[in-house]
Short mmCIF file of the C-alpha atoms (twelve columns), coordinates in Angstrom:
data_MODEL
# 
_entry.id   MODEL 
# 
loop_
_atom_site.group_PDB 
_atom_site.id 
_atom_site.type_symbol 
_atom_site.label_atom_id 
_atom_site.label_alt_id 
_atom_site.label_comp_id 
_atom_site.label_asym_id 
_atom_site.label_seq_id 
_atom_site.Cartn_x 
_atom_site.Cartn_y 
_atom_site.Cartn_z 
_atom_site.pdbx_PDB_model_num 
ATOM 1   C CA . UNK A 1   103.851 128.937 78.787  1 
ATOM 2   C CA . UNK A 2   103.067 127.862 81.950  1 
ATOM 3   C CA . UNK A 3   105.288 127.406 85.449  1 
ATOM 4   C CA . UNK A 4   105.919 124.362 86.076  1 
ATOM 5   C CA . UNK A 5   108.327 121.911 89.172  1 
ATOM 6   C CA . UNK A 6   111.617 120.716 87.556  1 
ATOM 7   C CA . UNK A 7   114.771 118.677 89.286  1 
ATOM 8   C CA . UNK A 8   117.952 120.059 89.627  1 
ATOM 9   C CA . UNK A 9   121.262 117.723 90.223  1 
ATOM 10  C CA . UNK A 10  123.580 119.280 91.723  1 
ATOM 11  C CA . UNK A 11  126.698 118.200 93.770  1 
ATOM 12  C CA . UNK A 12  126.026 116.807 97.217  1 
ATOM 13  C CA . UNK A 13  125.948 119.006 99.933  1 
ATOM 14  C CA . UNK A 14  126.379 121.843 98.045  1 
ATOM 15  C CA . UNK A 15  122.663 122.351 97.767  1 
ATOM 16  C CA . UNK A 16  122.047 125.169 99.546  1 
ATOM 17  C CA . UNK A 17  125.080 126.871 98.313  1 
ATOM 18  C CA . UNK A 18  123.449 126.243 94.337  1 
ATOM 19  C CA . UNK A 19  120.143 127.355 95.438  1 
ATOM 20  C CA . UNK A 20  121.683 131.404 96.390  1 
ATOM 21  C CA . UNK A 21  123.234 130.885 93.342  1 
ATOM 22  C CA . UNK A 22  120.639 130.712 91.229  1 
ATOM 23  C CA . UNK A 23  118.644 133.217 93.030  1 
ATOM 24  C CA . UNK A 24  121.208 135.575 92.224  1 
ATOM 25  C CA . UNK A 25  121.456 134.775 88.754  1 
ATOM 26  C CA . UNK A 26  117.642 134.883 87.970  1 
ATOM 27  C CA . UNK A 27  117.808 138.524 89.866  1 
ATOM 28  C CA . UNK A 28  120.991 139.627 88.549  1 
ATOM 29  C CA . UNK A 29  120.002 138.715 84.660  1 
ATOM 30  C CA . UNK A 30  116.011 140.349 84.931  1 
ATOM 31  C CA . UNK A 31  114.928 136.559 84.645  1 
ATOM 32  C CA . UNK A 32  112.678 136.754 88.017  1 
ATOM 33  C CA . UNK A 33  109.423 136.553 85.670  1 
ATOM 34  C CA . UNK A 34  110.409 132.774 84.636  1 
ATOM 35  C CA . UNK A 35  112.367 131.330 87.348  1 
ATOM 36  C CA . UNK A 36  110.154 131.997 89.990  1 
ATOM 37  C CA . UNK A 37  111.401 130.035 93.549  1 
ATOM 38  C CA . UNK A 38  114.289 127.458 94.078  1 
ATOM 39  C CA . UNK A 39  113.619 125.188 97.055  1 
ATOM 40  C CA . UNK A 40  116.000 122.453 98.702  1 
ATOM 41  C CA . UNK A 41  113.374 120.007 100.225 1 
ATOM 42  C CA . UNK A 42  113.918 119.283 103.874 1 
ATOM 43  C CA . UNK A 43  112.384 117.687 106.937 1 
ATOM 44  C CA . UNK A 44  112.621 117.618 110.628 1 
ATOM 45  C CA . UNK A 45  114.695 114.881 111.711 1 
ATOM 46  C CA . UNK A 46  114.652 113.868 115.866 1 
ATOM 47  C CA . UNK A 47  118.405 112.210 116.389 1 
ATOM 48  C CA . UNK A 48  118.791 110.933 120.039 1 
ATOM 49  C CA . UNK A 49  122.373 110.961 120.668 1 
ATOM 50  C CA . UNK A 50  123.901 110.008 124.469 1 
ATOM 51  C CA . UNK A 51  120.321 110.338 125.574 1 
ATOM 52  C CA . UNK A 52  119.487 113.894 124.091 1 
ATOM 53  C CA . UNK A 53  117.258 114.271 121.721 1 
ATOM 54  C CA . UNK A 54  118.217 116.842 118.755 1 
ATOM 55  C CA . UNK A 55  115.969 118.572 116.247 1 
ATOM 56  C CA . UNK A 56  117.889 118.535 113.064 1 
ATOM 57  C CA . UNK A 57  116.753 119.639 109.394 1 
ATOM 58  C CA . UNK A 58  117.724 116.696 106.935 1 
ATOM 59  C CA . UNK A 59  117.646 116.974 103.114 1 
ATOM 60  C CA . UNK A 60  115.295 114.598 101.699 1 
ATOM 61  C CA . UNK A 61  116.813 113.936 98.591  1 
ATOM 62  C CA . UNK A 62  120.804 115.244 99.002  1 
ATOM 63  C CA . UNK A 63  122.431 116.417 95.706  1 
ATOM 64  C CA . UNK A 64  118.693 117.469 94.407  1 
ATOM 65  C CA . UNK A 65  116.990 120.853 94.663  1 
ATOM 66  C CA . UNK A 66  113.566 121.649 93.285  1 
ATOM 67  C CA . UNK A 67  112.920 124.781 90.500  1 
ATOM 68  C CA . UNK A 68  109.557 126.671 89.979  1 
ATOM 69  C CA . UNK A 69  110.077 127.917 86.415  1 
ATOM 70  C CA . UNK A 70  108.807 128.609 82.768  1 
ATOM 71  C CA . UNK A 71  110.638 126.034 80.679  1 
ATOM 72  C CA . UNK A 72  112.409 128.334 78.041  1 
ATOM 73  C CA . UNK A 73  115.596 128.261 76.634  1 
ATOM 74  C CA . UNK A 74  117.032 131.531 78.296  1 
ATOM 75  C CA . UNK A 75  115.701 130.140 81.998  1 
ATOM 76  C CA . UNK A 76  116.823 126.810 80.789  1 
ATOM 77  C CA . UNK A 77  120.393 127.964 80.016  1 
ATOM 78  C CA . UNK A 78  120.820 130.110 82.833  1 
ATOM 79  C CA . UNK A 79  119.805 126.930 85.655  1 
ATOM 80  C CA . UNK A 80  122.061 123.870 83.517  1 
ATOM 81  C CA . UNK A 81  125.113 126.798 84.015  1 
ATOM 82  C CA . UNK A 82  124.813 128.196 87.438  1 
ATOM 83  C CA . UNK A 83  128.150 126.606 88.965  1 
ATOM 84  C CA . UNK A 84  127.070 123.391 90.837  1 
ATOM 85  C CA . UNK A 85  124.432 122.416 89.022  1 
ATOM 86  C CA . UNK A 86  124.904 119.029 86.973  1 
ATOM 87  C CA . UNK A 87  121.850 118.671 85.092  1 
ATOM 88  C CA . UNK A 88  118.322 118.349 85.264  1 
ATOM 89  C CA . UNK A 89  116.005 115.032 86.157  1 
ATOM 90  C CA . UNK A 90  114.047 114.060 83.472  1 
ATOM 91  C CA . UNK A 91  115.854 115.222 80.188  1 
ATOM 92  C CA . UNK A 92  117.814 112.782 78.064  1 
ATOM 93  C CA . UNK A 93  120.745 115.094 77.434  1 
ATOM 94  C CA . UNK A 94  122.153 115.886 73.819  1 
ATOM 95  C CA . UNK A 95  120.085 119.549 74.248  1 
ATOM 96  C CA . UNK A 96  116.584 117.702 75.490  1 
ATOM 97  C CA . UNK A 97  114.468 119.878 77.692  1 
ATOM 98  C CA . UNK A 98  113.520 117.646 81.086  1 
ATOM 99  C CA . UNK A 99  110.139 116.639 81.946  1 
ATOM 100 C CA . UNK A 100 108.659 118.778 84.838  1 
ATOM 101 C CA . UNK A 101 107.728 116.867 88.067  1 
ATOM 102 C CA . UNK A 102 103.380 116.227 88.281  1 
ATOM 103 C CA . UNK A 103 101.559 118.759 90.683  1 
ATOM 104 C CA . UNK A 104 101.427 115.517 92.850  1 
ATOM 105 C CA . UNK A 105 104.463 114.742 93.286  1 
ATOM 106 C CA . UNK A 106 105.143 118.238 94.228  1 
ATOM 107 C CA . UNK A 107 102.484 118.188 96.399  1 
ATOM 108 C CA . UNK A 108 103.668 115.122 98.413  1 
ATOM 109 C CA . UNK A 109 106.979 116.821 98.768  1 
ATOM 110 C CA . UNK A 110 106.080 120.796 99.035  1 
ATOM 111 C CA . UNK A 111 103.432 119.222 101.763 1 
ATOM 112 C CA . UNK A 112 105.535 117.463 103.894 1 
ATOM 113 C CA . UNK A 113 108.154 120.648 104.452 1 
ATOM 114 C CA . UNK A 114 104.422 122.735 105.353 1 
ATOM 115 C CA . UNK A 115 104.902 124.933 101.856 1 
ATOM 116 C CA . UNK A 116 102.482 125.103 99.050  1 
ATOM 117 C CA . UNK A 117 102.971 124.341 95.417  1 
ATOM 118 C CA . UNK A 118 100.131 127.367 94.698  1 
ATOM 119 C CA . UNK A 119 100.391 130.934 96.178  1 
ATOM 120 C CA . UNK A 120 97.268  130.835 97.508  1 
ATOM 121 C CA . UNK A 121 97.392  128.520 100.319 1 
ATOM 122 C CA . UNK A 122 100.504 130.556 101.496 1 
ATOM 123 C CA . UNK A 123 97.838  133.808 102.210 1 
ATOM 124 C CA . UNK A 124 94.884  131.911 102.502 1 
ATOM 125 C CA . UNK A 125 93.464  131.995 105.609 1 
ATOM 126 C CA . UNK A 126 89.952  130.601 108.321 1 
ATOM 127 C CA . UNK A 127 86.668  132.577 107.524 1 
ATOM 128 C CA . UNK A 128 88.134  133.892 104.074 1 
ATOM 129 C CA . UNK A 129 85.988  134.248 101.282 1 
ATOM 130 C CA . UNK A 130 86.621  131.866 98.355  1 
ATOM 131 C CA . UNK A 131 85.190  130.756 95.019  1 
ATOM 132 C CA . UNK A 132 85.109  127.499 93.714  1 
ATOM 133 C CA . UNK A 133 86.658  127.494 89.986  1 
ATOM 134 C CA . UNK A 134 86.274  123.782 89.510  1 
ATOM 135 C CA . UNK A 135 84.743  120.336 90.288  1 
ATOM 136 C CA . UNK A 136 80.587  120.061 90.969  1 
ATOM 137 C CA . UNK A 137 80.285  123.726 92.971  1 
ATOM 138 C CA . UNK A 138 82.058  125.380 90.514  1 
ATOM 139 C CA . UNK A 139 81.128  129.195 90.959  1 
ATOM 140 C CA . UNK A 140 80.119  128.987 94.623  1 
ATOM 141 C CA . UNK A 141 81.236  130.887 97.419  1 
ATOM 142 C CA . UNK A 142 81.544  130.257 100.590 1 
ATOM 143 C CA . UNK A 143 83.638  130.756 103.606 1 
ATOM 144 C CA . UNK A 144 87.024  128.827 104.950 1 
ATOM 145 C CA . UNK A 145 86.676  126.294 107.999 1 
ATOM 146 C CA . UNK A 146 89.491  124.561 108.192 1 
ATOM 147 C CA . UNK A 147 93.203  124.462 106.317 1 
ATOM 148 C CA . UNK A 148 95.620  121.319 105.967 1 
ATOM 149 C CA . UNK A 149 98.856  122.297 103.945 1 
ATOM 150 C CA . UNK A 150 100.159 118.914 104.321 1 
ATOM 151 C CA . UNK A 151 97.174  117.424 101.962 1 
ATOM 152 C CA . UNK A 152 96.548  120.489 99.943  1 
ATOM 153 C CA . UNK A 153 93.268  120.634 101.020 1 
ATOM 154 C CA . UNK A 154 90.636  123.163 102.737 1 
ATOM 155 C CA . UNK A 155 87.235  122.886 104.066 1 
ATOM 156 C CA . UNK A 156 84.685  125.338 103.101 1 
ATOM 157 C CA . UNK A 157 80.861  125.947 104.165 1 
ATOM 158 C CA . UNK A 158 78.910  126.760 101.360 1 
ATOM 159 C CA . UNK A 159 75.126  127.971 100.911 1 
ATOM 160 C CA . UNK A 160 73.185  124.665 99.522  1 
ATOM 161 C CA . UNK A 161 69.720  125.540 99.187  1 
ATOM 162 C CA . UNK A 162 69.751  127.712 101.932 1 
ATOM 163 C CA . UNK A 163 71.498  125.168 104.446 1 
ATOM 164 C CA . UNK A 164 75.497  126.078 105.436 1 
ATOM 165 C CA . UNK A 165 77.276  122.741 104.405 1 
ATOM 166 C CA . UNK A 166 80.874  121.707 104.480 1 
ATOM 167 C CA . UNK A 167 82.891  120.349 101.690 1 
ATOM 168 C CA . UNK A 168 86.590  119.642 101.598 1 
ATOM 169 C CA . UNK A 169 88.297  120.607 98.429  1 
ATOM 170 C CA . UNK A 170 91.827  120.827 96.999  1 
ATOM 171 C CA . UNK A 171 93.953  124.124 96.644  1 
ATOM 172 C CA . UNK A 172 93.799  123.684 93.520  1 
ATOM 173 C CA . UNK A 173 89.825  124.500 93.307  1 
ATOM 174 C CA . UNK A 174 89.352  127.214 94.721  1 
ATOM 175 C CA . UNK A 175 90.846  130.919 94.682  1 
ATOM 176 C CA . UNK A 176 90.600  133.711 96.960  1 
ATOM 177 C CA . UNK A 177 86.961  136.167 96.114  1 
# 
């Protein structure tokens, strides 16, 4: 089984306070090998208030936090009863698991707070060697130009018959030689 994004509704405001929760109770019960990280999405918000501006971090969706984790009924069991937590997005209740949230949509939303849905774009970094796993220069190398978390995407030069060219590909195609 593979990892995979999930919803978590939990009470409002308490988000943060359901997210060290869980933490614990993945670490404290050994299951750190299928819930892997528990993230409450927020964004920089600029509030002007009597003519000064504030920098303030806003929850993007309040009462919702996002889980990395293998769907199984032990990790499953373990997030619906960690104290807060209300239920999951996506499952019809009566004992349904949910349906996990499309690398996309995490994208959109792990890209906007500058975080990664992969591991690799969290240690990749300019002039690193990578090798293209998918797409038409599949089993290429070449060597990192540019990064843009936001998009998921990277720029790399590659050797086309004997001339350095740039291509712009997605996280998700490429991995670290």
């Amino acid at each position: 089984m593979q990892k995979e994004w999930y919803v978590v509704n939990t009470y409002s405001g308490h988000e943060n306070k359901v997210k060290e929760k869980l933490e614990m109770r993945a670490s404290s019960m050994g299951m750190e090998d299928y819930i892997y990280r528990v993230v409450v999405p927020e964004q920089k918000v600029i509030k002007d208030k009597d003519g000064v501006s504030k920098e303030k971090m806003e929850k993007m969706f309040p009462g919702y936090i996002l889980v990395e984790m293998v769907m199984n009924d032990e990790a499953w069991f373990i997030v619906r009863n960690t104290p807060g937590v209300t239920g999951f997005i996506g499952s019809s209740g009566k004992g349904a698991k949910p349906f996990p949230l499309t690398p996309q949509e995490v994208d959109k939303i792990l890209g906007s707070m500058g975080m990664s849905r992969l591991e690799i774009g969290n240690s990749l970094n300019v002039d690193d060697m990578v090798k293209v796993v998918n797409g038409p220069f599949a089993n290429m190398f070449g060597k990192v130009r540019t990064i843009d978390m936001e998009n998921q995407k990277v720029e790399v030069a590659l050797d086309l018959f004997g001339q350095e060219t740039i291509v712009e590909l997605a996280l998700t195609e490429i991995e670290v030689a």
